[in-house]
C-alpha positions as CSV (number, residue, x, y, z in Angstrom):
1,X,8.3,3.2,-7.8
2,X,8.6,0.2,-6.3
3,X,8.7,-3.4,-5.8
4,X,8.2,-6.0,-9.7
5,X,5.4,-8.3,-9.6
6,X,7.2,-11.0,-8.0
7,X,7.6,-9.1,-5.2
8,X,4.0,-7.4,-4.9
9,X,2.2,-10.8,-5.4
10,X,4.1,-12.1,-2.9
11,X,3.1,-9.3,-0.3
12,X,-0.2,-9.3,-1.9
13,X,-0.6,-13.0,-0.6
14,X,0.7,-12.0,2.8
15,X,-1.7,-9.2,3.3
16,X,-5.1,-10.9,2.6
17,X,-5.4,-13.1,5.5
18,X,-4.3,-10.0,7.6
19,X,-6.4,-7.6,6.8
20,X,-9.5,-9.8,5.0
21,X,-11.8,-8.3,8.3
22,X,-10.8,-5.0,7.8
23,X,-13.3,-2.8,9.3
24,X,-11.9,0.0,6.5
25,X,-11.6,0.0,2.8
26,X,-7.9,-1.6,1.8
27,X,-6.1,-0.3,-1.0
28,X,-2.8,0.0,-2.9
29,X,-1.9,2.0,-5.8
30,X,1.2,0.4,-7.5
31,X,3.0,1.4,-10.4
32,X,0.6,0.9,-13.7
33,X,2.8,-1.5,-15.3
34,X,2.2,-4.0,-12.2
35,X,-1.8,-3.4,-12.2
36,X,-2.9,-6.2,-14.3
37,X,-0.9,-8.9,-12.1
38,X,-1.6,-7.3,-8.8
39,X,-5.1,-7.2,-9.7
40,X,-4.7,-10.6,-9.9
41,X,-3.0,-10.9,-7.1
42,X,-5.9,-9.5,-5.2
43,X,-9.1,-11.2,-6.9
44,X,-11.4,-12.6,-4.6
45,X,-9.9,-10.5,-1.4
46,X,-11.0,-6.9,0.0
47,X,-8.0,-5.8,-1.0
48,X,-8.6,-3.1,-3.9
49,X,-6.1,-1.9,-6.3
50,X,-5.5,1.4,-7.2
51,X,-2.9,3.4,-9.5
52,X,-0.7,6.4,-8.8
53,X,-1.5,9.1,-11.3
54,X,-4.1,9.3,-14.3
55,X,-4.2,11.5,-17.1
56,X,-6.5,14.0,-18.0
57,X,-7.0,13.3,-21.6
58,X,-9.1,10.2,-23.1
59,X,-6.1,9.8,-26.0
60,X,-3.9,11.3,-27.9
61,X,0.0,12.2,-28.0
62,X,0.9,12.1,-24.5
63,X,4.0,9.6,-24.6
64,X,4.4,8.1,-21.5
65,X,0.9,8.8,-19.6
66,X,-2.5,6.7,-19.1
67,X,-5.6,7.3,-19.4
68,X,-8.8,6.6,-17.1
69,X,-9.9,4.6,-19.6
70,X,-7.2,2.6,-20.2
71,X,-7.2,2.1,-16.0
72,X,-10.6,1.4,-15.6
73,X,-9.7,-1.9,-18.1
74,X,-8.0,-3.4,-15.6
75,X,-10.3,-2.6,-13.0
76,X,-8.9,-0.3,-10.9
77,X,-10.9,2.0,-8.5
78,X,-8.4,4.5,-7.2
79,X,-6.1,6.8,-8.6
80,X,-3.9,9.3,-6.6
81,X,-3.4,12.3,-8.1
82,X,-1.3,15.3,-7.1
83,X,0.9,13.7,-4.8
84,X,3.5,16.3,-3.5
85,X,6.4,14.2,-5.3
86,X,4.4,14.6,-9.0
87,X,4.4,18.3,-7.6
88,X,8.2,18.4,-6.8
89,X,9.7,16.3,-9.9
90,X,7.2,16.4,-12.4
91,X,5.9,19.7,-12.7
92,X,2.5,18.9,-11.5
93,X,0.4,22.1,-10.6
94,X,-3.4,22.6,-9.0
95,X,-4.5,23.0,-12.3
96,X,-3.3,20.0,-14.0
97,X,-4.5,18.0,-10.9
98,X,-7.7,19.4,-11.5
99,X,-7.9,17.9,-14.8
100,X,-6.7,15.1,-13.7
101,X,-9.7,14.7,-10.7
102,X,-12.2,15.4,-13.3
103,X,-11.2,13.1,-15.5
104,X,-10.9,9.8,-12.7
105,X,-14.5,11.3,-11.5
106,X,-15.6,11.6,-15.2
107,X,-14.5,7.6,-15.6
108,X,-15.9,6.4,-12.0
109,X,-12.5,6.6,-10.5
110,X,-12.2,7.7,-7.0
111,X,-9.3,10.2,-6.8
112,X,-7.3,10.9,-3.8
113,X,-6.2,14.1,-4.3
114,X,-3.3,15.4,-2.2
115,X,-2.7,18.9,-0.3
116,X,0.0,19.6,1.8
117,X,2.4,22.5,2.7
118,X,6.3,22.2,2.7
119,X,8.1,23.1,6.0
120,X,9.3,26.6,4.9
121,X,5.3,27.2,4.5
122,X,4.6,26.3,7.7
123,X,7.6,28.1,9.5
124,X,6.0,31.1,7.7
125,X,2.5,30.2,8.7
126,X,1.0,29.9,5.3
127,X,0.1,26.6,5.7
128,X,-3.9,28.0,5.6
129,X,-3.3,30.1,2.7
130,X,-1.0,27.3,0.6
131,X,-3.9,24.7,1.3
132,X,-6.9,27.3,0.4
133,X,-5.3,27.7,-3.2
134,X,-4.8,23.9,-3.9
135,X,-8.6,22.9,-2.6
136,X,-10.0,25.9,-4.3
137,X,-7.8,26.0,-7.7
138,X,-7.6,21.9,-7.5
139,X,-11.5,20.5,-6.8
140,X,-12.9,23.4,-9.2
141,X,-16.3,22.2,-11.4
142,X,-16.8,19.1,-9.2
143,X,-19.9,18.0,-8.5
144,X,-20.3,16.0,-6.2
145,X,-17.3,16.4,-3.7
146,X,-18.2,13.4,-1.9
147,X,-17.1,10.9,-4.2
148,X,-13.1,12.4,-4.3
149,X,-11.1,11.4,-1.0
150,X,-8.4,14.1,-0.1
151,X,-5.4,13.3,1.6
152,X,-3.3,15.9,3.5
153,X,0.3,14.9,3.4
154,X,2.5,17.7,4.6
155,X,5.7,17.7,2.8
156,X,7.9,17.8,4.9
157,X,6.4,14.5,6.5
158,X,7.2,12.7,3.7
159,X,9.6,9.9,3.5
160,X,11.4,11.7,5.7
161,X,10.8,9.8,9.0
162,X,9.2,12.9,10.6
163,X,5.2,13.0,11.4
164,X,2.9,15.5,12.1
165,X,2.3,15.9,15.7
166,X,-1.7,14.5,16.0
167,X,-2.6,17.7,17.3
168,X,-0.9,19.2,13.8
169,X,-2.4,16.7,11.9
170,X,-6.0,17.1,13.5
171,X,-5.8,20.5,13.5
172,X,-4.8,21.3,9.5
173,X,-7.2,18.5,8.5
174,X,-10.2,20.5,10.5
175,X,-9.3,23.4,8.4
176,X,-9.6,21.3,5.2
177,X,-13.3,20.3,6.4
178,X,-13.9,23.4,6.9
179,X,-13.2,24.7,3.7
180,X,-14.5,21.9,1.9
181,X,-17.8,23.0,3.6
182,X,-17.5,26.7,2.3
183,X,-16.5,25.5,-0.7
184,X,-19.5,23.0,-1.4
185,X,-22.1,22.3,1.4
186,X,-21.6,21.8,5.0
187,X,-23.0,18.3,4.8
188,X,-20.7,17.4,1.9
189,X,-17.6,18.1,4.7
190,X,-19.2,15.6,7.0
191,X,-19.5,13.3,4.3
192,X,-16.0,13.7,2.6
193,X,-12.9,10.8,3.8
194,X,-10.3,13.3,4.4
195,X,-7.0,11.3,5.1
196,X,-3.4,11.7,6.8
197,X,-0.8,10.9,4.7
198,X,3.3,11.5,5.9
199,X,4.9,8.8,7.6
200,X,1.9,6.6,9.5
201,X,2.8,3.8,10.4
202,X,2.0,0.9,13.1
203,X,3.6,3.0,15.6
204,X,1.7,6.0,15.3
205,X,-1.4,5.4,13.5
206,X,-3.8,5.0,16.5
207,X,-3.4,8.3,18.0
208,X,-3.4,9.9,14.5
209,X,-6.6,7.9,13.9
210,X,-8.2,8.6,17.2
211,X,-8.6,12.4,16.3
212,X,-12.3,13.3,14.8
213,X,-11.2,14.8,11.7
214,X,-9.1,12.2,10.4
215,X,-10.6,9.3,8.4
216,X,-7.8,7.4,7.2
217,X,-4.5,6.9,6.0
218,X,-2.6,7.8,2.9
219,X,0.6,5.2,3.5
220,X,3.9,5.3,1.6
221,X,6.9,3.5,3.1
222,X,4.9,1.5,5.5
223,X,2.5,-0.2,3.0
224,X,5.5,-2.0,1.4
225,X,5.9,-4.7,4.1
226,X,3.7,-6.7,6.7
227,X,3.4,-3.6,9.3
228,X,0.6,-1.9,6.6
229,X,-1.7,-4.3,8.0
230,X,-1.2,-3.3,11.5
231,X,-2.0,0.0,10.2
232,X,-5.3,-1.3,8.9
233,X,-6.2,-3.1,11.8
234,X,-5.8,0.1,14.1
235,X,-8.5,-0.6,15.9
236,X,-8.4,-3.8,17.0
């Protein structure tokens, strides 16, 4: 919840000449009621734009949500869904983010569906067992797994200034391959854009990016200024 068109055009403009070679798909999910100006904004430009939840249900009496239909209006490609704060504040559960994947795959959405453990999981080591249950309980009846992007953002990473070491990071995101593989195919976990998400930014996304099991970057604080497109020209 942040920034009002003003300002998001404004970075918008900023961003495009910095990241128009990207070597990486660019995009930003803002708040819906900014889509149709930032999608504006970012006409002509590789810079895609996304939104930050979706519901689940074409219509009907859900004050307050937005449907994939209504999303897929304004052109939008992405939709996060599950992110650990929906989770926290909003009651959000695996089940409800299933529905939720389904319905952004059902409408040609990608979803980025996000996992993660808190700290007090991983101080208990049931990081494995936490992230089993929301894969399992959270990708159940898709199809074709290749076509949802995951992002692992471990709670306790988030907006809190604190990162996962990139052997932590490299090492929990291996695990989600893994069961993505026993959960559909092996090749679909080769296939699959499994992403870190908890506190990258310029500083520390090349050695997060440089392990072999990460393919991206879910970005929060960092994307809202100039040092996003650092992040996206990592490798240059």
């Amino acid at each position: 919840m942040n920034m009002t068109a003003e300002s998001g055009k404004k970075l918008i403009k900023e961003l495009i000449p910095l990241v128009k070679n990207a070597s990486c798909d660019v995009a930003l999910c803002v708040p819906a009621i900014l889509i149709p100006e930032m999608t504006k904004a970012a006409a002509g430009s590789n810079i895609k734009i996304g939104a930050e939840n979706v519901h689940w249900a074409a219509n009907g009496a859900f004050t307050g949500e937005i449907s994939a239909d209504m999303l897929k209006e304004y052109g939008v490609e992405y939709a996060i869904i599950g992110h650990s704060e929906r989770r926290q504040y909003f009651g959000e559960t695996d089940e409800t983010v299933n529905k939720r994947t389904l319905a952004a795959l059902n409408a040609g959405i990608t979803p980025i569906v996000c996992v993660g453990e808190t700290l007090s999981e991983r101080e208990n080591g049931t990081t494995e067992k936490v992230l089993l249950k929301q894969l399992t309980d959270g990708l159940k009846n898709v199809e074709d797994i290749t076509k949802v992007v995951i992002a692992y953002e471990p709670v306790w990473a988030i907006g809190t200034g604190k990162t996962a070491t990139d052997g932590q990071a490299q090492e929990t995101i291996a695990f989600i391959r893994k069961t993505i593989g026993q959960l559909f195919c092996p090749k679909c976990a080769e296939q699959i854009i499994i992403q870190y998400g908890g506190s990258m930014n310029a500083g520390n996304c090349k050695g997060l990016m440089a392990q072999p099991d990460i393919d991206g970057g879910l970005i929060g604080g960092a994307s809202l200024k100039l040092d996003f497109a650092a992040i996206v020209g990592f490798d240059k």
